[in-house]
C-alpha positions in Angstrom: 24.2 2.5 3.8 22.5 -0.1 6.3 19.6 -0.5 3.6 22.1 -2.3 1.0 22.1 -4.6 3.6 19.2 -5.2 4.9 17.6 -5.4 1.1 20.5 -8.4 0.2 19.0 -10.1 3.3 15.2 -8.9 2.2 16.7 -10.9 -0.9 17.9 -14.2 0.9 14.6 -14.8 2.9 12.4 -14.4 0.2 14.1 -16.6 -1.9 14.5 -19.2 0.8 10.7 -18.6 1.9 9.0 -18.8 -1.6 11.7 -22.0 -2.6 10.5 -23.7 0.5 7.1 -23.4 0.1 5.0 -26.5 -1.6 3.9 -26.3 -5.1 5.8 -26.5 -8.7 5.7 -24.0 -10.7 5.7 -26.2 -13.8 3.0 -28.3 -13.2 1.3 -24.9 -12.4 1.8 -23.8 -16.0 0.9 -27.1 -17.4 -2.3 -27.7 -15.4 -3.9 -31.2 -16.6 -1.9 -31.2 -19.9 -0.5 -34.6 -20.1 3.1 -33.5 -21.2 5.4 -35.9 -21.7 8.3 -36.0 -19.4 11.2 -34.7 -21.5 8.6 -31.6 -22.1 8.6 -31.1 -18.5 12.4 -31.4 -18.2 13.0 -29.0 -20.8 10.8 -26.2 -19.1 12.6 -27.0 -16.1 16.0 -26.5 -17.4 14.3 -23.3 -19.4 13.6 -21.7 -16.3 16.6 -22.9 -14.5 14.6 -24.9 -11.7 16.6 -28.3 -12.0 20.0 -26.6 -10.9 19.8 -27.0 -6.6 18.6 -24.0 -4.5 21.6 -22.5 -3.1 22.9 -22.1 -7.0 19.6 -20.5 -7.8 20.2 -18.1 -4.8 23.5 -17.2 -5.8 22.2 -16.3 -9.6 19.5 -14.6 -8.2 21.6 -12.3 -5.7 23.9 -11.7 -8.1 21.0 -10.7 -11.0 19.4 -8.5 -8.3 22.8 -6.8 -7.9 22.8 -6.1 -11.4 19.4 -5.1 -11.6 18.0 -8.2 -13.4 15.3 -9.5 -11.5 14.5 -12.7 -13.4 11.9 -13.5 -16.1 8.3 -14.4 -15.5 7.2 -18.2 -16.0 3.9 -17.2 -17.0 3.3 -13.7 -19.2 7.0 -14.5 -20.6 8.4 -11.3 -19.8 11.2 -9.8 -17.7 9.8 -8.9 -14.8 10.8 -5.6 -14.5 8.6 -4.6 -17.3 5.9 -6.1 -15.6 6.1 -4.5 -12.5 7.5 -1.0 -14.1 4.1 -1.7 -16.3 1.6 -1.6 -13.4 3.8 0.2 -10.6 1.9 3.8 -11.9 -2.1 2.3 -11.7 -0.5 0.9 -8.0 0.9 4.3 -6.9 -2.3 6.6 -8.3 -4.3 4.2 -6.1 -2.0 4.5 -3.1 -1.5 8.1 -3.1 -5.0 8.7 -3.4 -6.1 6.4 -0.6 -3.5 7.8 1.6 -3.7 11.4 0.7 -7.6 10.4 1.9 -7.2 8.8 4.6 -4.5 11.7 6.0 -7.1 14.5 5.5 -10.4 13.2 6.5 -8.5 11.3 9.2 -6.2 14.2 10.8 -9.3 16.7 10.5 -11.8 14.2 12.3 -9.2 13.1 15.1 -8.5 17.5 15.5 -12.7 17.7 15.7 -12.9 15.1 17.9 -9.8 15.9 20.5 -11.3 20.2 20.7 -15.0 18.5 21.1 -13.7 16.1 23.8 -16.6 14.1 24.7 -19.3 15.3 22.3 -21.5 13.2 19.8 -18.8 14.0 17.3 -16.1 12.6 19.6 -18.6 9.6 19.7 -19.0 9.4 16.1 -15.4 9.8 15.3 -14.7 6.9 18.0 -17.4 4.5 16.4 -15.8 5.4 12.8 -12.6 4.4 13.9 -13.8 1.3 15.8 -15.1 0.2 12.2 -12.6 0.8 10.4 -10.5 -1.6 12.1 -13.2 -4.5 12.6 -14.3 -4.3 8.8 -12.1 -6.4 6.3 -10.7 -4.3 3.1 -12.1 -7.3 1.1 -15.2 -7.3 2.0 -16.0 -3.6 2.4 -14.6 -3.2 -1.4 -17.8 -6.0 -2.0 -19.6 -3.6 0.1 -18.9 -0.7 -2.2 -19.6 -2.4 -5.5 -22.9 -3.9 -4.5 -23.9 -0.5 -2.9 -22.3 2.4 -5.5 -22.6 0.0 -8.9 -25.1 -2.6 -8.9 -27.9 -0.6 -6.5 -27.3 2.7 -7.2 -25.5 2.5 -10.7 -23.5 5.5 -10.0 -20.1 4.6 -10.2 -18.2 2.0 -12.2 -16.9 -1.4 -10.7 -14.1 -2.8 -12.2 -11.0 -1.5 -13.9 -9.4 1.6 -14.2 -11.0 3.3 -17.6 -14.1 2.6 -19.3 -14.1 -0.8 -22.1 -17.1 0.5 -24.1 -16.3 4.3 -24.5 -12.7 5.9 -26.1 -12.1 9.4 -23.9 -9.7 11.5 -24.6 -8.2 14.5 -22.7 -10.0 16.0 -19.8 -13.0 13.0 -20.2 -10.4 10.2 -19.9 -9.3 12.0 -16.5 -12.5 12.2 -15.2 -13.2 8.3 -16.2 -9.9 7.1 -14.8 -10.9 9.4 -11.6 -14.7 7.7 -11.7 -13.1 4.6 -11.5 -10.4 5.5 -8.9 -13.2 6.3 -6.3 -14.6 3.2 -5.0 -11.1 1.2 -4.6 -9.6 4.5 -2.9 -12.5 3.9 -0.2 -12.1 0.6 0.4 -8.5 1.1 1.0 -8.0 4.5 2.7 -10.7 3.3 5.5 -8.7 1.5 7.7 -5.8 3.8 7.7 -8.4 6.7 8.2 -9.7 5.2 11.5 -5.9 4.8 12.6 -4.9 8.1 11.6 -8.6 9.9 13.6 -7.5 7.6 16.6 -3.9 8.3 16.6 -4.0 12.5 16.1 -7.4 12.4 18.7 -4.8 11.4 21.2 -2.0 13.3 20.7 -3.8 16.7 20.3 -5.0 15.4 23.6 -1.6 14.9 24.8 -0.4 18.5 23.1 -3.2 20.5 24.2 -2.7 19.8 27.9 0.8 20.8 27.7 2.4 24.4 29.1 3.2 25.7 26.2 -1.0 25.9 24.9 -2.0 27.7 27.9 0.8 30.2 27.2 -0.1 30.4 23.9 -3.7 31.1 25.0 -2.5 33.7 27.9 -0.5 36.1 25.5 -4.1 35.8 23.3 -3.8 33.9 19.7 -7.2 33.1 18.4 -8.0 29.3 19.7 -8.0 28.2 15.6 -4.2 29.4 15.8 -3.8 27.7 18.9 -4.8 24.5 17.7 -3.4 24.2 14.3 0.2 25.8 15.0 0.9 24.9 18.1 -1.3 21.9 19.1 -1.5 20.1 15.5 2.2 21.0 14.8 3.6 19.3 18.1 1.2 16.5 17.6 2.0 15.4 14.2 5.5 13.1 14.6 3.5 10.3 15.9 0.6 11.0 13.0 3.7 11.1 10.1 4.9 7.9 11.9 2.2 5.9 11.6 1.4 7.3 7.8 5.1 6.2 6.9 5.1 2.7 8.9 1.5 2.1 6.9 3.0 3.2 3.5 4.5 -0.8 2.7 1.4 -1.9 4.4 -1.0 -0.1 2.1 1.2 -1.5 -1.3 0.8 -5.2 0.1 -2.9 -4.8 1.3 -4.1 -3.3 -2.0 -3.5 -6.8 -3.3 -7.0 -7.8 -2.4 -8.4 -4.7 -3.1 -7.1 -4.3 -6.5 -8.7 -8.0 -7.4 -12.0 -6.9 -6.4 -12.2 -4.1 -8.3 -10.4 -5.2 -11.5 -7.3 -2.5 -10.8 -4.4 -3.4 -12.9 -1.8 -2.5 -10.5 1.2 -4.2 -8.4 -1.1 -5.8 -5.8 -3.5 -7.9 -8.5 0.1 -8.6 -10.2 0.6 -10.3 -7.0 -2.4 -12.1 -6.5 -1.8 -13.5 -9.9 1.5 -14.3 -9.2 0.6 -16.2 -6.0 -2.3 -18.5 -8.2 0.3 -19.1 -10.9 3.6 -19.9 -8.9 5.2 -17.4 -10.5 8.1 -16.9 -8.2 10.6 -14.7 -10.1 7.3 -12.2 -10.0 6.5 -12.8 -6.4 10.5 -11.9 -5.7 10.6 -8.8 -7.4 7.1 -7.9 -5.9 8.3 -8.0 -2.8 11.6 -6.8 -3.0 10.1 -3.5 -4.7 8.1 -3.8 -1.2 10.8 -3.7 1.1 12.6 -1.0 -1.1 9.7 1.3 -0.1 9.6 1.0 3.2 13.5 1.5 3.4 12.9 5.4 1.4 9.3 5.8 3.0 11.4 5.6 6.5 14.1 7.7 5.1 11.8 10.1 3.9 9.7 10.0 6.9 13.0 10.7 9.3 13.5 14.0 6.8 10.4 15.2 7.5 10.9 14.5 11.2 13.0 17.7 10.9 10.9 19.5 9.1 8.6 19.6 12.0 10.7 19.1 15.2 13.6 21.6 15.1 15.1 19.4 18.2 15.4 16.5 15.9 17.8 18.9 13.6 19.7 20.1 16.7 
């Protein structure tokens, strides 16, 4: 109930942001084409940009109630179709990165918290400090100059093959080829977050009571660790996974570019060069939509874990 809302104000900001910000979205379109000025007029009236901003507002709210969320200025299409079009490419990529960056970076941050100290707490710690420090931009650069110019092993742009026609099981294993790289270049970051943040709290957890009585009526130190000090330090780990979720859907923006990915974050890009602001709205207000069910979801599973949140 608080996220209808929150989403109508999501709306009203957005608006107001993009509306105020310089640029016309006409002359965008038109470029250096000398049109004539009732030309101009007409595709301003066309797209409804002579009527005065709070109007606009109000026939946008209202469309967004409706579940209209405007046409697109440059591909000429509603832009639900648009975003429902790439939305799948989008979530593949973002499930994969952060289905990645969860494993690798939960089981490095366990490593590193039971080897406290060692040259794989080091290595974990220098990992993590990378991660952070290195732009998603310019490690996806990284990747392609590395993996597909060097080493010719993997592909560097889109998201299937141009010069080949698989079918079945080979177009999954093309569309997975091409996944690889841009799944990398994403999941990184949250990876070193995710090996930082569990390192600590299994820290936290394992120094508690309840592990050393755990250890007195003698489990096996593998049960110890995965039931008791993995499963008490996992709310803040989900948190930050959940909290990341919207970030990872605005952030694959650049990523997607580089690597050619048809998906939600180039449509964005695109939309940005273009002035395409019913596409910029409806990008962002599918943005703020997922963070309002991510959190939801994320407060379910809270009590999945935690029986005191249920009780």
């Amino acid at each position: 109930m608080q996220a209808v809302p929150l989403l109508l104000g999501v709306v009203v900001v957005n608006f107001l942001l993009i509306s105020l910000a310089p640029g016309d979205p006409v002359a965008t379109l038109l470029g250096e084409y000398p049109a004539p000025p009732e030309y101009v007029a007409q595709l301003r009236r066309e797209f409804g940009l002579d009527r005065p901003a709070p109007v606009r507002l109000a026939l946008y709210a209202w469309n967004v109630v409706r579940g209209e969320l405007g046409f697109s200025f440059a591909y000429r299409l509603p832009v639900v179709t648009l975003v429902a079009g790439r939305l799948g490419n989008t979530f593949l990529l973002m499930a994969t990165a952060l289905s990645l960056a969860a494993l690798v970076g939960v089981g490095l941050g366990v490593a590193a918290a039971r080897r406290r100290g060692s040259g794989l707490d080091t290595a974990a710690t220098g990992i993590s400090l990378a991660g952070f420090s290195i732009p998603d931009f310019w490690l996806s650069q990284l990747l392609v100059l590395l993996f597909a110019v060097f080493l010719g092993w993997l592909p560097a742009q889109g998201i299937r093959s141009v010069r080949e026609e698989y079918t079945g099981l080979a177009a999954v294993l093309d569309a997975a080829r091409h996944l690889v790289l841009p799944a990398a270049a994403l999941s990184f970051r949250y990876m070193a977050l995710i090996s930082r943040l569990t390192r600590a709290s299994m820290l936290e957890a394992m120094s508690q009571d309840f592990i050393l009585a755990a250890r007195a009526r003698g489990l096996p130190e593998r049960l110890v660790l995965l039931q008791h000090g993995l499963r008490n330090a996992a709310l803040p780990v989900v948190t930050v996974i959940g909290y990341n979720f919207a970030f990872v859907l605005a952030g694959s923006a650049l990523v997607e570019t580089v690597f050619g990915w048809p998906g939600v974050g180039r449509l964005l890009y695109d939309a940005m060069l273009q002035r395409d602001t019913p596409v910029l709205l409806g990008v962002l207000l599918m943005v703020s939509a997922t963070v309002v069910v991510v959190n939801l979801l994320t407060d379910l599973l809270y009590a999945a874990l935690d029986p005191r949140v249920r009780y």
